[in-house]
N, C-alpha and C positions, 0 to 999 in steps of 0.2 A: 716411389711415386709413379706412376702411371700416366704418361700422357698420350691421347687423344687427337686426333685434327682428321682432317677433312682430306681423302686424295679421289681418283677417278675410282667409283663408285663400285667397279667389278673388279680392281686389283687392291693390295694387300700388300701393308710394309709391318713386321713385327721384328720387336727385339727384345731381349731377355738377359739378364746374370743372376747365376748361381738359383735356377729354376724359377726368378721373377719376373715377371713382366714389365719390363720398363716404358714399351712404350706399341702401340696393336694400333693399325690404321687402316680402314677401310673395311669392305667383304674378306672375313679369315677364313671363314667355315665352306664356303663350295669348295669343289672338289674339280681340278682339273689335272690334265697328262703331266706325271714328270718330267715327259722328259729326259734329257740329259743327266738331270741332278739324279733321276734312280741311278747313274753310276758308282754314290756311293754307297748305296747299297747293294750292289753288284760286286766292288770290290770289297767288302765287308762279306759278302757270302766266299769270293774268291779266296780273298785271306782265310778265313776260319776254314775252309774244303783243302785249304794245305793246295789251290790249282795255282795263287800267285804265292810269290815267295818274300819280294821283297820291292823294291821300288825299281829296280832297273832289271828283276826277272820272274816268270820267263818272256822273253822275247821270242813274237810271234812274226813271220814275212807273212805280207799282203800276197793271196793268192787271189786268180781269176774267177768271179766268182761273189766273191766278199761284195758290200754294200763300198761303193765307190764314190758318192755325191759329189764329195772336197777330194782334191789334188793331192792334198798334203795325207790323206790317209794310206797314197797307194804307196807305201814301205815299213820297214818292219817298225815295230809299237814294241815297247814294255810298259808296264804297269804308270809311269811318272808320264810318258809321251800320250799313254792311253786316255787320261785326263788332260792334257795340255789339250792336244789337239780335237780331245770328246768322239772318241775314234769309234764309230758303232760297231764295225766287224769284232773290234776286237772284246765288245762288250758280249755280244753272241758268241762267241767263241768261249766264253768262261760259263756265258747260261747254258751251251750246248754239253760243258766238260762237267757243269751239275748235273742236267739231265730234270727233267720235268717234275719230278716226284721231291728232289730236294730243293730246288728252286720254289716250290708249293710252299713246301717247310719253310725253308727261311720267310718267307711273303708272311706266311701267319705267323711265326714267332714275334716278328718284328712290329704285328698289328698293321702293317703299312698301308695306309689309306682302304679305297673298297675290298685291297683285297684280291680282286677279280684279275686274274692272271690268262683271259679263255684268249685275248688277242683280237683281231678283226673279224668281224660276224663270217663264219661260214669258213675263213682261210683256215682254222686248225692252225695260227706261229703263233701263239701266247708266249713258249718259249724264248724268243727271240723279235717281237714284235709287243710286246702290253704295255711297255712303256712308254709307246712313240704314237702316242696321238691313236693310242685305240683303249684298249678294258680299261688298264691301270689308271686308276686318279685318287688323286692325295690334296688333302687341303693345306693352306701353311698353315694354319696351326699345329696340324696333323706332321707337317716338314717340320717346325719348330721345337715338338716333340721330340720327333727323332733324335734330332741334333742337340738338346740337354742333352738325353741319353748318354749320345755319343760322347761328348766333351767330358764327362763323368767315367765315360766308360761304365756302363748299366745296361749298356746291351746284351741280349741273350746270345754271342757268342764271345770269341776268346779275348783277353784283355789286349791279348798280342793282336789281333784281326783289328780292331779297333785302333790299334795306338798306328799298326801300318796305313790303315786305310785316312788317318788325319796327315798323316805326313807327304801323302800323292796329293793331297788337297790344298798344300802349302800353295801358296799366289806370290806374295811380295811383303815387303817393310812396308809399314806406313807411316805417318807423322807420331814423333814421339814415342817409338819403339814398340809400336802395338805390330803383330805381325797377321798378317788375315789369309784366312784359309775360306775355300769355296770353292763353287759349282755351278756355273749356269746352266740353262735347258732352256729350249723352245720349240716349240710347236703348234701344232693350226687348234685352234679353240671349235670345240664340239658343241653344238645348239642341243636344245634339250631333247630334238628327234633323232639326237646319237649321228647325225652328219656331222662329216669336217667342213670346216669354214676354212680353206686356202688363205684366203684372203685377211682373216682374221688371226692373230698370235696372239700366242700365252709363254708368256717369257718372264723364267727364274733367274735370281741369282741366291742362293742359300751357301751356308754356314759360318762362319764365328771369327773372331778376332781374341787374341791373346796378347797378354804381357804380362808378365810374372804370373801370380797365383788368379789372376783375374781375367775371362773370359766371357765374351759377350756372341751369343747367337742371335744372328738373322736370320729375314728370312722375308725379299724381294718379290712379289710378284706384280709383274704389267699383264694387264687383261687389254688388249687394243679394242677401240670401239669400232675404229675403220681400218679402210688400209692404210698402212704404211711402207716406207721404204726401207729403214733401217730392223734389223732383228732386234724384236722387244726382249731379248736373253741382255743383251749388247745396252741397251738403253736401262734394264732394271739394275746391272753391274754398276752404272754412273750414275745414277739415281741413288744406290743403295750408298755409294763409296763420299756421294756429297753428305748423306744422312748420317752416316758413320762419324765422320770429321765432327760434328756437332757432340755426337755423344762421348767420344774419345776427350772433348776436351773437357768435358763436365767429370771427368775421372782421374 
């Protein structure tokens, strides 16, 4: 069964098992920045390129240089810390060890959102920059997609890249042995004449919850209408995890 309701009119809460829709709220279909969450399909490109290995290698040191914002980025990352702390240097770092031409590849194998990998008008970093509030934009339903996929393992690379890259995504226990895995992302919301909105967030929280043979995919998004103070990534995680609790106990 399928249920419906009403949330803030430009984000987007969907859940699904075993490729159904259980329950789609709000705008699915626009298209905005991953974000963050394109990390797992960064480490899904990393794992099947044979550049990560496994969940605690390789380990990479924060050199001068690297994208610095957070505190906690500046020392070295492996693949489990890389997602803990959403470390951007060290996401460039595996896009740079693809190289432009495979990084293309993957993007189209994968269908993932527009596609558009060119980066910020004029600068030439698509490489290392499309995902962060510039070309790259993916809808959730277009995220919720994905992530069947993935849970299935039916993605177009190795069963092994897949089964590594759910394991860096592992979060916590939850109520009643379900164990949830996921991603948030945020970043400034782009008005339709392709400017950043600062002021404005677009904040994810995507992927799934398990226990035994049974798996459920989300898939979070807060669209801000105004400013706010806290990160809408941060607010769609506790949004998503009270919506969870509901559905975990009807199963």
């Amino acid at each position: 069964m399928l249920f419906v309701s009403h949330v803030n009119a430009a984000s987007c809460f969907i859940a699904a098992e075993n490729d159904h829709m259980i329950t789609k709220e709000g705008a699915c279909d626009e298209r905005y920045t991953p974000a963050s969450t394109f990390k797992i399909v960064i480490a899904l490109m990393g794992f099947d390129a044979h550049i990560l290995l496994d969940q605690t290698h390789p380990v990479w040191d924060f050199k001068p240089g690297y994208v610095d914002w957070i505190q906690r980025w500046q020392q070295p990352h492996n693949p489990k810390l890389w997602f803990v702390n959403s470390c951007v240097w060290y996401s460039q770092v595996i896009t740079k060890k693809l190289g432009m031409d495979r990084f293309n590849t993957y993007v189209r194998r994968f269908h993932y959102g527009n596609q558009d990998t060119s980066g910020d008008k004029g600068m030439h970093n698509g490489l290392s920059h499309c995902w962060l509030s510039s070309s790259l934009k993916i809808s959730p339903q277009e995220q919720i997609d994905l992530l069947n996929q993935l849970v299935a393992n039916r993605l177009p690379v190795s069963v092994d890249a897949q089964e590594k890259t759910k394991s860096i995504m592992y979060q916590s226990r939850l109520p009643n042995g379900w164990d949830l895995y996921g991603k948030t992302g945020n970043g400034s919301y782009a008005v339709l004449s392709g400017q950043k909105r600062q002021d404005r967030q677009a904040g994810w929280f995507v992927g799934f919850v398990r226990k035994g043979n049974k798996t459920i995919t989300f898939v979070q998004l807060i669209i801000d209408e105004d400013q706010q103070d806290t990160y809408a990534s941060l607010r769609a995680k506790a949004a998503l995890k009270d919506r969870l609790e509901q559905l975990i106990i009807q199963r």
